[in-house]
C-alpha positions in Angstrom: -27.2 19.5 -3.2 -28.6 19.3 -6.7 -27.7 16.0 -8.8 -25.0 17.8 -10.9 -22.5 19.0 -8.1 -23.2 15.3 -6.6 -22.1 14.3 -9.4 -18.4 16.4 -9.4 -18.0 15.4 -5.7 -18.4 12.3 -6.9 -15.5 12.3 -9.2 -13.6 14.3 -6.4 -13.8 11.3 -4.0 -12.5 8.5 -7.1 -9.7 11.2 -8.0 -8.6 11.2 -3.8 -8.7 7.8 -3.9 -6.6 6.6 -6.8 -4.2 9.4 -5.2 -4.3 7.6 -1.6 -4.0 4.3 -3.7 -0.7 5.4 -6.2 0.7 7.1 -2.9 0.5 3.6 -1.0 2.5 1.8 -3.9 4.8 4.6 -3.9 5.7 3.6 -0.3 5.7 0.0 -1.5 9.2 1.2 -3.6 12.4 2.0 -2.7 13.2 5.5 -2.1 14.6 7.4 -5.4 13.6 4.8 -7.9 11.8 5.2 -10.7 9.0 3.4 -9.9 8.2 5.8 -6.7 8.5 8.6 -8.8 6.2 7.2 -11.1 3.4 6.7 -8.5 4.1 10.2 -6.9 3.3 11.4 -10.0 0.1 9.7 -10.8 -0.7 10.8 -6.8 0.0 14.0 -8.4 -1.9 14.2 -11.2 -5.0 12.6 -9.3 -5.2 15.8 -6.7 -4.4 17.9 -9.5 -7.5 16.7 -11.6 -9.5 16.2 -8.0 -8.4 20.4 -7.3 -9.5 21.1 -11.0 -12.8 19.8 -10.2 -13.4 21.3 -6.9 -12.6 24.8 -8.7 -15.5 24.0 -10.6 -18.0 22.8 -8.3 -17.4 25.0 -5.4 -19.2 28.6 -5.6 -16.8 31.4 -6.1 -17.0 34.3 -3.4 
């Protein structure tokens, strides 16, 4: 693995882990609020960004 796509799995594993951490306060609030909609959607965006990065570091077949 060159130092580059290291380097993107890198940022793959913080972007997985701010979603795990945003999911867990999520679960923290009550069900409907604003506040657990608020950390699903930063959960969201996290895999999003953590998908968006994959796209570029995996090799395309």
């Amino acid at each position: 693995m060159n130092n580059e796509t290291a380097q993107y799995l890198d940022h793959v594993d913080e972007y997985i882990q701010k979603a795990q951490r945003e999911l867990a306060k999520a679960r923290l609030q009550d069900t409907g609020t604003r506040e657990e909609a608020m950390y699903l959607k930063e959960a969201q965006i996290a895999l999003d960004n953590a998908s968006t990065v994959l796209g570029r570091t995996l090799p395309s077949h």
